[in-house]
N, C-alpha and C positions, 0 to 999 in steps of 0.2 A: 336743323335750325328753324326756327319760326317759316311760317308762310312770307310775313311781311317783312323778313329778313334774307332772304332769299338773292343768291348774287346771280340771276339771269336776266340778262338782257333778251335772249331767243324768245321771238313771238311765234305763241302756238294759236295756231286757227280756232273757235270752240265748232265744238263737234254737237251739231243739231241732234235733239233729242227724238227718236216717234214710240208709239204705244207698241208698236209688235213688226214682230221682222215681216220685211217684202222681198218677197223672192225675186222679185222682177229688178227692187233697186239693188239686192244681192247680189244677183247676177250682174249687173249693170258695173258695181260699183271694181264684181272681180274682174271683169274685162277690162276694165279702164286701167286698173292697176296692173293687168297682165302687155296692155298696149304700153304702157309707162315703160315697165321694167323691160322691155324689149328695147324700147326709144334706148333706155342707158345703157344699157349693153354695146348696141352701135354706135352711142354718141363718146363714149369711153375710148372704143376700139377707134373709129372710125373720123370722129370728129364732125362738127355738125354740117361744115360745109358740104360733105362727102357722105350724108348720111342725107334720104329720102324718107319721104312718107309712103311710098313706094316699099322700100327697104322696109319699114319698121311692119308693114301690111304684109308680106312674104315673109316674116319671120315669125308673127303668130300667125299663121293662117289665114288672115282676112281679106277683106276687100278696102281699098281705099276707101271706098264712102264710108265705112264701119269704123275705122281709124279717126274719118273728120269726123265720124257723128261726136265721139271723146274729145278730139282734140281738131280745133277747126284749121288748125295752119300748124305748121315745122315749127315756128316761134313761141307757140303755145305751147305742144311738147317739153321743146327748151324751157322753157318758165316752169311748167310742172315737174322736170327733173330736178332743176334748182331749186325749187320749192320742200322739195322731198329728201333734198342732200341739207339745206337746213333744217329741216323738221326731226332731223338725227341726235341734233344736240341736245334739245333739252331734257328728252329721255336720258341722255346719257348724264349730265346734270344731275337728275333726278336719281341713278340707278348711285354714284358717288358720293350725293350729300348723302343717302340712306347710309353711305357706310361709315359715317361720323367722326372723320379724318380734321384736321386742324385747317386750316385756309390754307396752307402751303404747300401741306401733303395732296388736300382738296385739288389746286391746283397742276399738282404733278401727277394724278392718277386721270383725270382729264382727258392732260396731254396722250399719257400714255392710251388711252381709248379711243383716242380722237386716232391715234395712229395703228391702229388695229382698225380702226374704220375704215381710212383709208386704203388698208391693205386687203381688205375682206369683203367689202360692202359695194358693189357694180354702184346704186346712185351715189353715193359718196365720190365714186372716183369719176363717176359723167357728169354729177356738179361742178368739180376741183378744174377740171375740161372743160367745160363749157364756158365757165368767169373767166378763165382765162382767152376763151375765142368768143368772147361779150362783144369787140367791135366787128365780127361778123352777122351778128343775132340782132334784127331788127326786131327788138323788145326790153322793155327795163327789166333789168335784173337789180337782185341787192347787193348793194357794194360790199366787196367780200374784204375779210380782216375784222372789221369796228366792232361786231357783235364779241370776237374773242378778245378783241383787244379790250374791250369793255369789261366783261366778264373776269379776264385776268388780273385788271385793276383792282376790280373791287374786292378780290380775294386776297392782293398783296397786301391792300389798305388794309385790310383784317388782320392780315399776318404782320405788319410793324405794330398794329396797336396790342399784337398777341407777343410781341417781343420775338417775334421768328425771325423777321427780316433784318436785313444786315444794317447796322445804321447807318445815316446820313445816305441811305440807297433810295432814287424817286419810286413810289412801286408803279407809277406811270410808263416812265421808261423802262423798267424792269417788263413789264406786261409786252411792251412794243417789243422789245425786244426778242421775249418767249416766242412771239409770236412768230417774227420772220424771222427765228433760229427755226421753231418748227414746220411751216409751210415752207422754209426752204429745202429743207430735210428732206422733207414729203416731196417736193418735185423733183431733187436730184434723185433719190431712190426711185421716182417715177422713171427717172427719164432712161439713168443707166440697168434698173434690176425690173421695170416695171413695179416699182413698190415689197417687191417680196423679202426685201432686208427692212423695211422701215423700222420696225419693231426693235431691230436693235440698233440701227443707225439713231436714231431719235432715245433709245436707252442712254448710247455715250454720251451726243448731247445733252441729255437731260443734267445726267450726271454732273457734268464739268458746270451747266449753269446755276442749276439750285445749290450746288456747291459755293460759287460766288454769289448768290443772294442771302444766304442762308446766314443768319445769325454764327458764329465761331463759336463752339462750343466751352463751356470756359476751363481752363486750362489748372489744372489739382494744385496746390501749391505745396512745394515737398516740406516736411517740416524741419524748421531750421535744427541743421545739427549742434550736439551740446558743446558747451564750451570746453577745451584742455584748459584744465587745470596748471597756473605756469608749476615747472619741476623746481 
């Protein structure tokens, strides 16, 4: 679809441009990301109250101060896991519109990635953990839901004016809906299999609901038998 057509709401950082690589912010930048992906590991497993900087410093190797030098507080961590379990989506956005699906299929293969992420991806599942223990983390986070919920809307809107959607269906509440059908999903499989059925727990759901959004397919009409002849 066009650039300026585009149904994402996820805001992506821009990424500073320089003339030639630095080994030094090379290094720099894999360390931070090796301190990161350790924080998520723990903060998944562990949860953040129960998770140190301490901890995260014993698991690569370092020293606390090399830890704050990246990240100055446990809160900041927190925020740059979360930052990072967003920064997931619009890639994936990107990797689906490339595959030129219709708004509603768009939609449903999404989901379907969004739950492979969940199941696969250590910051995805220490984001998913951490929104949820937000009133333990002295730090703003982004209110988690609106960006999909958003996102979902604008795709249904496409899909009623593409004759997909089922008629007289809000694609608003439709969207709301997808939404806590699938983050619900995603937490019970969290809670009872740790996530490792999602992919199909969230297949069945998918099924039954784009099933009731979906336009009814129209139905052949048999043709009318000839007439008997009276004897």
């Amino acid at each position: 679809m066009p650039e300026s057509d585009q149904a994402t709401p996820f805001r992506v950082r821009p990424i500073s441009t320089r003339r030639g690589p630095d080994p030094k912010q090379d290094r720099a930048a894999r360390t931070k990301l090796l301190v990161l992906t350790a924080a998520a590991e723990l903060f998944a497993a562990q949860g953040f109250r129960h998770t140190s900087v301490k901890d995260v410093a014993e698991r690569v190797e370092m020293t606390k101060g090399a830890v704050y030098f990246h990240y100055p507080t446990k809160e900041a961590l927190a925020v740059a896991v979360v930052e990072q379990h967003y920064a997931r989506w619009p890639a994936l956005l990107a990797q689906v519109t490339a595959e030129g699906h219709g708004p509603l299929e768009t939609a449903a293969r999404l989901l379907e990635g969004a739950a492979a992420a969940f199941r696969d991806d250590i910051v995805v599942q220490a984001g998913a953990r951490l929104q949820i223990e937000r009133p333990q983390i002295d730090a703003e986070l982004p209110t988690p839901y609106v960006d999909w919920t958003q996102l979902l809307a604008t795709l249904l809107v496409r899909a009623e004016a593409a004759g997909e959607l089922r008629a007289g269906l809000s694609p608003q509440a439709a969207a709301r809906s997808l939404v806590a059908a699938f983050f619900g999903t995603q937490h019970i499989s969290d809670v009872l299999h740790e996530r490792a059925d999602i992919a199909e727990r969230w297949a069945e759901t998918a099924e039954l609901l784009f099933l009731a959004i979906r336009t009814a397919p129209a139905v052949p009409v048999a043709p009318a038998a000839p007439a008997v002849p009276a004897p």
